[in-house]
N, C-alpha and C positions, 0 to 999 in steps of 0.2 A: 689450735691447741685445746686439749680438753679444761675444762674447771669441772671442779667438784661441786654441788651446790647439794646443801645438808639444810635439811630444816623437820626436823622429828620430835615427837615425844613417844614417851615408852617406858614402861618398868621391867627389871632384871627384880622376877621376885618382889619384896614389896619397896625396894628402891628406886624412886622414880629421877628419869632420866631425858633430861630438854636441852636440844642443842639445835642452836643456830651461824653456820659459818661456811665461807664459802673458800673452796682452797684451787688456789689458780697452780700450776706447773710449779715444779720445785717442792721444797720439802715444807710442809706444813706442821707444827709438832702441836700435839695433843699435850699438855701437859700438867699435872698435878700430881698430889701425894696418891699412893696405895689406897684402891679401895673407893676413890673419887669418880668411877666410871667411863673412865676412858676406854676401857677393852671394852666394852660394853657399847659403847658407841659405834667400835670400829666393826663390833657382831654385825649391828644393823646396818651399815654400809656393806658392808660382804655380805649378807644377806643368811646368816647363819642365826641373826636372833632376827626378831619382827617388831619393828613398833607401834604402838596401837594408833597414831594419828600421823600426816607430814608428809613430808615428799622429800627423797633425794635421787638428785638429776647426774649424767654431766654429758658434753656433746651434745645437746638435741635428745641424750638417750632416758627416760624416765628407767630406775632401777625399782623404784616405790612410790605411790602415789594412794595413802587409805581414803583420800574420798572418791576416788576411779578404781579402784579393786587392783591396784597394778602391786605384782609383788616376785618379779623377775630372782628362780632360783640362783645359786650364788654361780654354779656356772655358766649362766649367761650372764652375767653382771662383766667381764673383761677385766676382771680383779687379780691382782699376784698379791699372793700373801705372805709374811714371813712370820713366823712365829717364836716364842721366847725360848723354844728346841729347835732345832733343823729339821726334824721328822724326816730325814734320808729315807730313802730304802736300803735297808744293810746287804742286802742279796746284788745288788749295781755297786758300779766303781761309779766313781765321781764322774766320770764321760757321761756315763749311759743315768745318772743321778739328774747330773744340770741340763738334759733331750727327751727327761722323759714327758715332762708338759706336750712338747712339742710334738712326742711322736705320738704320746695316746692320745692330743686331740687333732692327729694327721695334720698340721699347718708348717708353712712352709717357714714362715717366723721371717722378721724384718733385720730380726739380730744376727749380725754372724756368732757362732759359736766363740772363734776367735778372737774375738772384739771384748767380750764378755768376760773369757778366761783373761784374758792379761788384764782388763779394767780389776780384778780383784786379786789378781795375782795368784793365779791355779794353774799356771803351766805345767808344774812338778808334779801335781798332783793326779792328773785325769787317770790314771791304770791303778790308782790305790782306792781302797774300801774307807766306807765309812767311820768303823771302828778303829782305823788306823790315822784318825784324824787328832789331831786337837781340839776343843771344843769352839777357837777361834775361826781354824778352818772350817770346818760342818757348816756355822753359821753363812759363811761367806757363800760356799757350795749353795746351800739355801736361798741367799740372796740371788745368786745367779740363776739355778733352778726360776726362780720369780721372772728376774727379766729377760730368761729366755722363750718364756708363756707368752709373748708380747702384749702385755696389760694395758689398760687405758688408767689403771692408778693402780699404784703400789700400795700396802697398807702393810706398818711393821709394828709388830706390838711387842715391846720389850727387847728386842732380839740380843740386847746385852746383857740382861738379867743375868741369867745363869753363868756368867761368865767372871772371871775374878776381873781384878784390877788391871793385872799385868796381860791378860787377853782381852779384856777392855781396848786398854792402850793399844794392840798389836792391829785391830780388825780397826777401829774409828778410820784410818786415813782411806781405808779403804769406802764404807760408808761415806768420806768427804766427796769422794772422787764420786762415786753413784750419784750422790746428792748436787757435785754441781754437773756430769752428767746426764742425766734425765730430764727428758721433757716433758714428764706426763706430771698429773698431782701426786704428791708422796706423803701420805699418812704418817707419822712416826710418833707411836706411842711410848710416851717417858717418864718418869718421877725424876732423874738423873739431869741436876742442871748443867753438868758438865757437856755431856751430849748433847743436848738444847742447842747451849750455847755454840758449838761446834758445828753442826749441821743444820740448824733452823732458819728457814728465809721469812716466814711467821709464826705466833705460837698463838695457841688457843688457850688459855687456860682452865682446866675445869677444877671445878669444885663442891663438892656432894653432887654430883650427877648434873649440875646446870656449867655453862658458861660465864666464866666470871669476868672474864676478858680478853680483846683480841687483839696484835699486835707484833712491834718486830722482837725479833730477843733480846735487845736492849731495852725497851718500853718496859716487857712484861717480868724479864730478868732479873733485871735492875732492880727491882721492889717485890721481888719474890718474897713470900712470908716465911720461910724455911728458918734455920738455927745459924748458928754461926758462920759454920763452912757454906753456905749459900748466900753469902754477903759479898758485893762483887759488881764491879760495872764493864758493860760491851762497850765498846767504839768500833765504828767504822770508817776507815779511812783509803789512803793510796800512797805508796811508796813512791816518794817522790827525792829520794838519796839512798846509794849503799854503800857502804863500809867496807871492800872486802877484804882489806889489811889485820881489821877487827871485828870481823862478824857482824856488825850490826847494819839496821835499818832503818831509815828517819820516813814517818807515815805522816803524813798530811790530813790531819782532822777539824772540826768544825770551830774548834776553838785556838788551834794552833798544832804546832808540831809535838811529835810525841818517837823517841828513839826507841830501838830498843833490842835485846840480842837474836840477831836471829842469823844463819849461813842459808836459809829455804827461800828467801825472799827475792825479787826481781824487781826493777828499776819498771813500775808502771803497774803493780800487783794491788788489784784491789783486797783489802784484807779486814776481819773482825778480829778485835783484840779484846783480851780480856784480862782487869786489874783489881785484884781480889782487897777485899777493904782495911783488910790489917795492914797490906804491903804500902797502905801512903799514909807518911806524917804528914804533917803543919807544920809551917810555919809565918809568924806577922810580915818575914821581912827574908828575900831573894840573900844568897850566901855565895861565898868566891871559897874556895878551898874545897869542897865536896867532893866525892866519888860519886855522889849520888847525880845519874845524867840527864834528869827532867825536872823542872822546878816551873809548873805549873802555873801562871795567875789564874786563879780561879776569884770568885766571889759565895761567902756563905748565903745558904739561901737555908736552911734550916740545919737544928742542933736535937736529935731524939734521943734521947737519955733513956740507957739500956741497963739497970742496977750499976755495976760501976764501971760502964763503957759508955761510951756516946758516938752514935752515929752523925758523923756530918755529912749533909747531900749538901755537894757545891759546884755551882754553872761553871765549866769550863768553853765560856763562847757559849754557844747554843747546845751543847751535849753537857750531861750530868756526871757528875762522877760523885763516889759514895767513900768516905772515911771513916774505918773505925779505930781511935784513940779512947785512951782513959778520961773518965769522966775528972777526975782532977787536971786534965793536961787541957781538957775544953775550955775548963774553967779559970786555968793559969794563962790562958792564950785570950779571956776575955769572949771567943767565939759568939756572936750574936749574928741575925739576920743580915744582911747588906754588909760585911765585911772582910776587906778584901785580905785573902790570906794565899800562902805560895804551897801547893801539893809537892812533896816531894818524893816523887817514884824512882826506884832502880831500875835501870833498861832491863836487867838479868831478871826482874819479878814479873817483868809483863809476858804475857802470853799470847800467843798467836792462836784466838777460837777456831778461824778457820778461814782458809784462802778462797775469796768471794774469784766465780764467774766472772 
């Protein structure tokens, strides 16, 4: 299997830009705010920006090497790209859109056509034009265009940007299914912790142009510096019960069991979950009469006071989980370090990030 191995410096203009990280099979996510340098990194992996010192490898293959002169243009680099448009050609139907890699650079391709089309669900669509798309499908046509190039890495830079919410949501499951499909390295450039969270098997974090750290998407997630709505903790577990009288699904995690609604789930399904930090109270003391179907023992391990909210991060077992309460209710609850308090999650609040391989 190929790995990426990245090790460059360089400036975009007078922004300078140092990245060291090495990305094995599966999705690897660039991640930070706007303007941070992540598109800019993935230039010099494609080979469409240059950097002035470094080497990036993968397979045995040197793509760049500035103290050996090596500086392989982006068509030989064995790259698919997708970008934050689809860049179709308007004059091809989606057929002759997702075969044209394939046939302008004459290869017989490893991909069936077939395989491709249903992993993204374009059946319906192969006799229709571009302009007659949504801008959810375009994108998807694009993705497939990429993996029917047969690449040695995928590189995606934004490819949801331009898309609302509601074709956000529509194209992601698809993106899942790529993501645990493929077996080469997958690039994926984000600001969007949603996606992250969703698709990422690592995340890189960047920030002003360097590497600020490296990680799974709970690690780097979980203590993301962003504003409110980016407050939130991953878990990864295994479905180890299902409900199907009542939809739900009881997942097997590090610190104990954790329920919660779902009809998608199977009885052995490795799965990341995601439990956003307003959705869990406190409590001193375990309760009988509740709706509420998870009640936690965690222990406080720290109390961050945010003007008049407070974030509590507290060990559940060996995995973290993040709370945010009013700063009167921390303090009504006594909350200090080492003390042992009950989370209390709705199963209906938890969400399913993404169904792991």
């Amino acid at each position: 299997m190929e790995t990426l191995e990245v090790d460059i410096t360089g400036k975009a203009g007078t922004f300078a830009i140092s990245a060291q990280f090495v990305a094995e099979p599966g999705v690897t996510a660039l991640f930070g705010r706007s303007g941070a340098g992540k598109s800019t990194i993935l230039k010099m992996i494609a080979g469409t920006a240059r950097p002035e010192k470094g080497r990036i490898a993968a397979g045995g293959r040197v793509f760049f090497d500035g103290a050996a002169g090596i500086n392989l243009p982006p068509r030989a680099r064995g790259i698919g790209f997708v970008f934050q448009e689809g860049r179709l050609f308007p004059h091809l139907s989606v057929r002759r859109n997702l075969t044209y890699a394939r046939w302008a650079g004459r290869r017989a391709g490893s991909r069936a056509l077939d395989e491709v089309v249903a992993l993204l669900g374009l059946e319906a669509h192969l006799d229709r034009h571009p302009e007659t798309l949504s801008g959810g499908e375009r994108q998807r046509v694009a993705i497939g265009r990429a993996l029917l190039a047969d690449p040695q890495i995928l590189l995606m830079d934004e490819p949801l940007s331009s898309l609302d919410r509601e074709r956000r949501g529509e194209i992601l499951p698809y993106l899942e299914a790529v993501a645990n499909e493929t077996r080469i390295p997958v690039l994926y450039v984000s600001h969007d912790t949603d996606e992250v969270a969703r698709l990422a098997d690592r995340v890189v974090a960047i920030e002003d142009g360097r590497v600020r750290a490296i990680g799974t998407a709970a690690e780097i997630l979980g203590r993301s510096p962003g504003g409110d709505q980016d407050r939130f903790s991953i878990l990864e577990g295994r479905v180890i019960e299902v409900d199907a009288r009542y939809g739900t699904a009881t997942v097997q995690v590090g610190g104990g069991t954790i329920e919660l609604s779902s009809e998608s789930l199977a009885l052995g399904n490795s799965v990341r979950l995601r439990m956003d930090a307003a959705d869990i109270a406190l409590a001193t003391a375990a309760h009988d009469g509740l709706s509420i179907r998870n009640q936690l023992r965690c222990e406080v391990r720290a109390v961050e006071r945010r003007g008049n909210s407070a974030d509590v991060i507290l060990a559940f077992g060996d995995e973290l989980l993040l709370a945010r309460i009013t700063a009167k209710s921390a303090d009504a609850l006594g909350l200090t370090e080492g003390l042992q308090v009950i989370a209390l999650v709705k199963a209906v609040s938890i969400e399913r990030a993404r169904l792991l391989p």
